[in-house]
C-alpha positions in Angstrom: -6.6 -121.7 176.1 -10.0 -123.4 174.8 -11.4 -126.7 176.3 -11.8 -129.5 174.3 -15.5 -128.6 174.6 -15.4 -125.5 173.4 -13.7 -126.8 170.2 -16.3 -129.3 170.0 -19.2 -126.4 170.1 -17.1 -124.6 167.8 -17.9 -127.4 165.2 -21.9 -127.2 165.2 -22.5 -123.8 165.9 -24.1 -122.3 163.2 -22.1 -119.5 161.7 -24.2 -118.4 159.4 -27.1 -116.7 161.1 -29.2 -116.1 158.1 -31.9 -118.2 157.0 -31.4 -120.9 154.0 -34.9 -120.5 152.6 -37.1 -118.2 151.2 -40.8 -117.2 152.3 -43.1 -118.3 149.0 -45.0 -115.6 148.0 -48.5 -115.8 147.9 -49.8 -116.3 144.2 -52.7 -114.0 143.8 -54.7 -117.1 142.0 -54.7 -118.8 145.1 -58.4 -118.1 145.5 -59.1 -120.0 142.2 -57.1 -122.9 143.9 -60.0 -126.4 144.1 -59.1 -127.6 147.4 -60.2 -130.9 148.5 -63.3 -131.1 150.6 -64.0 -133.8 153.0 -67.1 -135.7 152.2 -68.4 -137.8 155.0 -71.0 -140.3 154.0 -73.5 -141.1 155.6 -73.5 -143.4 158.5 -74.1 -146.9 157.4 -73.8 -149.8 160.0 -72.7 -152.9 158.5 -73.6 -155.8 160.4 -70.6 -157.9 162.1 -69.7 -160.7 160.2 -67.9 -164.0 162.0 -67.1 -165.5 159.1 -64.8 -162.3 158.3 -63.6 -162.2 161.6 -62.6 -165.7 161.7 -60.5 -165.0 158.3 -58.8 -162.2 160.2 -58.1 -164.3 162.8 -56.5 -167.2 161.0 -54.1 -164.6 159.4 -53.1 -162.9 162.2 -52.5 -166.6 163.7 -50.2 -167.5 160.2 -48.3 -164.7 160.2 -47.4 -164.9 164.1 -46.3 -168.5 163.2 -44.0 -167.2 160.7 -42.6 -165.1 162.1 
């Protein structure tokens, strides 16, 4: 006689034991392939700017309030 669990583990086990996908093949024009490159520029330091981070500020502030 089967437990009630066992009937429930009955439901999700898999019964199918192969896989549902296939393996893409490698396309032999994959060297030929542009990839993107990362481009870091170069380091600039812009200076801080109160007036921005007063803006910032004020709408963090509003939408707080809004909420």
């Amino acid at each position: 006689m089967a437990s009630t669990i066992d009937k429930v583990r009955a439901l999700f086990k898999d019964t199918e034991a192969e896989q549902e996908y296939q393996p893409v093949e490698s396309d032999p024009n994959d060297e030929y392939v542009r990839r993107p490159v990362l481009v870091i520029p170069d380091s600039i330091e812009e200076p801080f700017s109160w007036f921005e981070y007063s803006i910032f500020i004020l709408l963090g502030i509003a939408m707080l309030w809004a909420w």
